[in-house]
C-alpha positions as CSV (number, residue, x, y, z in Angstrom):
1,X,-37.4,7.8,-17.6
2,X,-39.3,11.3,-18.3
3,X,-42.6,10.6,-19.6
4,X,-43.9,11.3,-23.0
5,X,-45.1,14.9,-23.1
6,X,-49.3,15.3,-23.5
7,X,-48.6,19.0,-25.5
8,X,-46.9,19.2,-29.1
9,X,-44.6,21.8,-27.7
10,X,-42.6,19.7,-25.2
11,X,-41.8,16.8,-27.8
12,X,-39.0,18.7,-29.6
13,X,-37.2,19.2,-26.2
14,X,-38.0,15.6,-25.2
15,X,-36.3,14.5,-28.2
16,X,-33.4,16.6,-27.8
17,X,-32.7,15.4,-24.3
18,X,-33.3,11.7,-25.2
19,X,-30.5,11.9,-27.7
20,X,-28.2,13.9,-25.4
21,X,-28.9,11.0,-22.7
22,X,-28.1,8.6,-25.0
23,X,-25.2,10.1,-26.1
24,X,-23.7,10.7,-22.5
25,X,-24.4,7.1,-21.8
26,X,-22.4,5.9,-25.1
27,X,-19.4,8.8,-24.1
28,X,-19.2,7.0,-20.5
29,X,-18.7,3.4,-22.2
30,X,-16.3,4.7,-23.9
31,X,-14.3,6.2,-21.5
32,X,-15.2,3.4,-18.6
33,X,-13.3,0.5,-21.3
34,X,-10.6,2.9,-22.0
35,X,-9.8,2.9,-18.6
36,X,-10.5,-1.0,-18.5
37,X,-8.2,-1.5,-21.7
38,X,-5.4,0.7,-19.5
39,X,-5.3,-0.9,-16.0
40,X,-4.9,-4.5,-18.1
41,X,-2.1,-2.9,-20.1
42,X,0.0,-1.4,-17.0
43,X,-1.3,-5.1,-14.9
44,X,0.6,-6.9,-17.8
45,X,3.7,-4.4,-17.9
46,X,3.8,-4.6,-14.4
47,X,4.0,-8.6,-14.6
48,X,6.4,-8.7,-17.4
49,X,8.8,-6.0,-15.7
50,X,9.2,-8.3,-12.9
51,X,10.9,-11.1,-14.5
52,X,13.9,-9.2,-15.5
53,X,14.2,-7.4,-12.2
54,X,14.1,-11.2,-10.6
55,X,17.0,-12.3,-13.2
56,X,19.3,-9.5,-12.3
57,X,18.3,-10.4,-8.4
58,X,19.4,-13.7,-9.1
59,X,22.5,-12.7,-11.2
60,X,23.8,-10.9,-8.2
61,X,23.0,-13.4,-5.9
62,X,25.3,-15.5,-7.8
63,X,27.9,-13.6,-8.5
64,X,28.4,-11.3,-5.5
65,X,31.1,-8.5,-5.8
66,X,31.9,-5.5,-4.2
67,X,29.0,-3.5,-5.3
68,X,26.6,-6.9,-5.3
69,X,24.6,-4.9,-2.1
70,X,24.3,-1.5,-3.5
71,X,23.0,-3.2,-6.7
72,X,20.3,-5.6,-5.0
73,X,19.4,-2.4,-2.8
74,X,18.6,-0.7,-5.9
75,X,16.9,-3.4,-7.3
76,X,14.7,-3.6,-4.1
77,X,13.5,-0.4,-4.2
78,X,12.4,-0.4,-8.3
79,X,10.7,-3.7,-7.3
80,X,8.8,-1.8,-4.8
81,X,8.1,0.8,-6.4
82,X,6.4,-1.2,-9.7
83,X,4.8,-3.4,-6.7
84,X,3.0,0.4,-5.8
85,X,2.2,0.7,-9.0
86,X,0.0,-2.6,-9.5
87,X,-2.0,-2.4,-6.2
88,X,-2.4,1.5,-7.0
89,X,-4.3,0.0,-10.1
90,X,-5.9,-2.9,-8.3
91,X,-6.6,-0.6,-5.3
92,X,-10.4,0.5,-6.8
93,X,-11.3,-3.4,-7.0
94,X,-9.8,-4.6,-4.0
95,X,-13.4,-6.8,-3.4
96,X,-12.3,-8.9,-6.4
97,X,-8.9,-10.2,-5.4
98,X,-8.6,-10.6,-2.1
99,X,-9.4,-13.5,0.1
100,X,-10.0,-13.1,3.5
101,X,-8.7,-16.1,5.8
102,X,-6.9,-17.1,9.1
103,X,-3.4,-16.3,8.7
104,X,-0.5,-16.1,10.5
105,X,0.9,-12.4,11.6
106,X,4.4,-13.7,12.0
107,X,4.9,-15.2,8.7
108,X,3.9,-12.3,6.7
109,X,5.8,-10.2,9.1
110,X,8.8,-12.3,7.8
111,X,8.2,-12.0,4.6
112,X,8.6,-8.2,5.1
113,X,11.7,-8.5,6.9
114,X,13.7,-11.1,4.3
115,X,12.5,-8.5,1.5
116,X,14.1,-5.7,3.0
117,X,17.6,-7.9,4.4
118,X,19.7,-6.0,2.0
119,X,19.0,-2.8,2.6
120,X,18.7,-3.4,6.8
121,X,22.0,-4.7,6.2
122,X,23.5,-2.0,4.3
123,X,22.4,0.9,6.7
124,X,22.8,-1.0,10.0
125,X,19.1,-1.3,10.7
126,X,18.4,-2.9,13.8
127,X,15.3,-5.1,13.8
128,X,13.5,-6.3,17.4
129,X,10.6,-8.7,17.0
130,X,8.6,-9.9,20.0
131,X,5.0,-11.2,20.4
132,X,3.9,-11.8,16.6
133,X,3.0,-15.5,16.9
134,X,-0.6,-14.3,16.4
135,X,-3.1,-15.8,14.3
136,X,-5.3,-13.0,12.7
137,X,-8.3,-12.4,9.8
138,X,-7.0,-10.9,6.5
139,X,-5.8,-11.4,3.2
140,X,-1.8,-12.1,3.5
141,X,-0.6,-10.8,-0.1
142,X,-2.7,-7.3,0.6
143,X,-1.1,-7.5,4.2
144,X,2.7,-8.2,3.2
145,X,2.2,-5.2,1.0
146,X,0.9,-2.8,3.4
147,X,3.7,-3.8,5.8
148,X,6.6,-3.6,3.0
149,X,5.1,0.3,3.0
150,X,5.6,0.7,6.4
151,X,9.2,-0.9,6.5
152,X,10.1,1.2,3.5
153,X,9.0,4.0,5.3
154,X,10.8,3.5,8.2
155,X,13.9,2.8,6.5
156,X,13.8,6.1,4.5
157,X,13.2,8.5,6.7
158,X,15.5,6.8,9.7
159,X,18.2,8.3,11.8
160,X,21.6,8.4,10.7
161,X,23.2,6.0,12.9
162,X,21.4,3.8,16.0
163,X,18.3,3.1,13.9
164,X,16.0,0.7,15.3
165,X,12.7,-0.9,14.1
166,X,10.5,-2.4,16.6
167,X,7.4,-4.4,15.6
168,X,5.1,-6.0,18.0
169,X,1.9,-6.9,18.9
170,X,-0.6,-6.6,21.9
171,X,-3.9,-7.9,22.8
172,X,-7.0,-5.4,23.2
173,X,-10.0,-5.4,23.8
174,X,-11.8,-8.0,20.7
175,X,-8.7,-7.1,18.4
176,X,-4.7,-7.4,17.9
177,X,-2.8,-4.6,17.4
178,X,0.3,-4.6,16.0
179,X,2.3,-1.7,16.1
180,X,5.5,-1.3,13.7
181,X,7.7,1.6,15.6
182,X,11.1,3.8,14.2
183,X,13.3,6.0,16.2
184,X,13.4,7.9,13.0
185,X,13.3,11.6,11.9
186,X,9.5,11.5,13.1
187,X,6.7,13.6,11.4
188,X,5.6,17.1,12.4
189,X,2.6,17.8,14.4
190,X,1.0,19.9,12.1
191,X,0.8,16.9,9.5
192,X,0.1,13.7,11.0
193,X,-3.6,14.1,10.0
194,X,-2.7,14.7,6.7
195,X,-0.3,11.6,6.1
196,X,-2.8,9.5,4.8
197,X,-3.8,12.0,1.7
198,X,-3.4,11.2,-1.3
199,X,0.0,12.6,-3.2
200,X,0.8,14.6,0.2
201,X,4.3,14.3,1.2
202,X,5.6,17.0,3.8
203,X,8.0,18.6,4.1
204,X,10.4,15.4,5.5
205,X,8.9,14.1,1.9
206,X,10.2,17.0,0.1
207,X,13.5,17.7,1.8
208,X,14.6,14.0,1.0
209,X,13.0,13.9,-2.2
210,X,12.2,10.4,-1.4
211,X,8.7,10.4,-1.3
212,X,5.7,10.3,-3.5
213,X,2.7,10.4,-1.4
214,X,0.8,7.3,-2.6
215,X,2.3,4.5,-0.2
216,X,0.8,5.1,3.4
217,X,-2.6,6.4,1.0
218,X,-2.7,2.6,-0.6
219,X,-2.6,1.2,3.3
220,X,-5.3,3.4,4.2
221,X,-7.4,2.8,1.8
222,X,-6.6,-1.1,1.6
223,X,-7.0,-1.5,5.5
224,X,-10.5,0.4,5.2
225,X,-11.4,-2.1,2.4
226,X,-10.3,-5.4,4.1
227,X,-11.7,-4.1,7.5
228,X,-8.5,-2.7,9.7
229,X,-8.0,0.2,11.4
230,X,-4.4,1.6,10.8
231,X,-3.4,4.8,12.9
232,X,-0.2,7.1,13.4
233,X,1.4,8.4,16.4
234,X,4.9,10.6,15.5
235,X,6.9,13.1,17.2
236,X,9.4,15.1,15.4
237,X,12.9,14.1,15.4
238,X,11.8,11.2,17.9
239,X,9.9,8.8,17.1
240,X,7.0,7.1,14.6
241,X,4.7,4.3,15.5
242,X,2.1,2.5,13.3
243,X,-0.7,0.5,14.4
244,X,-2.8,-1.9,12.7
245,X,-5.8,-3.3,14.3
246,X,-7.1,-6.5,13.5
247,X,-10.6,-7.3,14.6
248,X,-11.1,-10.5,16.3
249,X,-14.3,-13.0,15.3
250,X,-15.7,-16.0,15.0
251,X,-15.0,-16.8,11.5
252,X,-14.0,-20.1,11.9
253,X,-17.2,-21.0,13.2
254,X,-19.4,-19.6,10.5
């Protein structure tokens, strides 16, 4: 975009930074389809991974020993985990696969639940549901997975005994909010504003070594891209409640 210089002088220096523009430009190609060639290669791994963890799911749903449980616990959590892993690469293109629609809050909040039955089951998790026959605006595949977080969460860092998970909803002003609670370990004061960082995982996070600081930074960043407001009220060794705010509007009219 500079103009060609009027003296003799400046040409020699215009040259040189036309070719070192044009060579910055070709360097960020390359680099921009490396990246390109990458996310399609873990995408595919991700997709290919996932039939052999659902054959082993299905070979312990069939044959169901002692240990069938413990296995199809494990089994949950490496399925979540490469889950993570494919919205963590999808998560900088959300725009292009997501579709925003009417859906119902109670059928993806099913979903969650049936996902997690082994584990709920195997550390004496009581679930309460009330209120979630709610219709709301979002996309339910990037909802279910923003939700599994949360569960996942609130199983891993739950009480020893008498845990409970309470997930309802409640009207407000032009919006639901649906708020996932835990009597769990809770999160310290002096972190709350920090739990949505990226790669930060506390000390709770440390202690159990159970954390790695990208789930509750994917449903940040997801609910800021599909238009939700997600916020966190803890107290230490109490309590930890989640709500997700879905805007109300007059989609179905447009």
């Amino acid at each position: 975009i500079i103009e060609y210089p009027k003296y003799i002088e400046a040409i020699p220096y215009y040259n040189i930074l036309k070719k070192a523009s044009k060579s910055m430009r070709e360097e960020i190609n390359i680099i921009k389809n490396q990246k390109k060639d990458y996310k399609e290669y873990i995408e595919k791994w991700i997709h290919e991974v996932k039939t052999p963890i659902s054959a082993i799911k299905l070979i312990e749903e069939n044959n169901k020993t002692s240990t069938s449980r413990l296995v199809l616990q494990q089994l949950e959590e490496i399925d979540s985990y490469v889950e993570q892993a494919l919205f963590y690469a999808r998560s900088e293109d959300v725009e292009k696969d997501y579709l925003v629609k009417e859906i119902s809050l109670e059928k993806c909040i099913n979903s969650v639940i049936t996902r997690n039955k082994q584990v709920l089951i195997l550390n004496s998790i009581d679930i309460e549901i009330n209120d979630i026959c709610k219709s709301v605006y979002s996309d339910s595949k990037w909802l279910e997975f923003i939700l599994n977080q949360i569960v996942v969460n609130c199983i891993k860092y739950r009480k020893e005994n008498g845990s409970t998970i309470k997930i309802y909803t409640k009207e407000i002003k032009n919006a639901v909010n649906l708020t996932i609670y835990d009597n769990g370990i809770g999160i310290p004061s002096n972190e709350i504003s920090r739990v949505f960082n990226k790669g930060f995982t506390g000390n709770k996070g440390r202690v159990n070594c159970k954390s790695t600081g990208i789930g509750l930074y994917l449903c940040k960043n997801l609910c800021d891209k599909l238009g939700l407001l997600i916020k966190i009220e803890s107290e230490e060794n109490e309590y930890t409640k989640v709500n997700i705010i879905f805007p109300k509007g007059n989609f179905s009219n447009i």
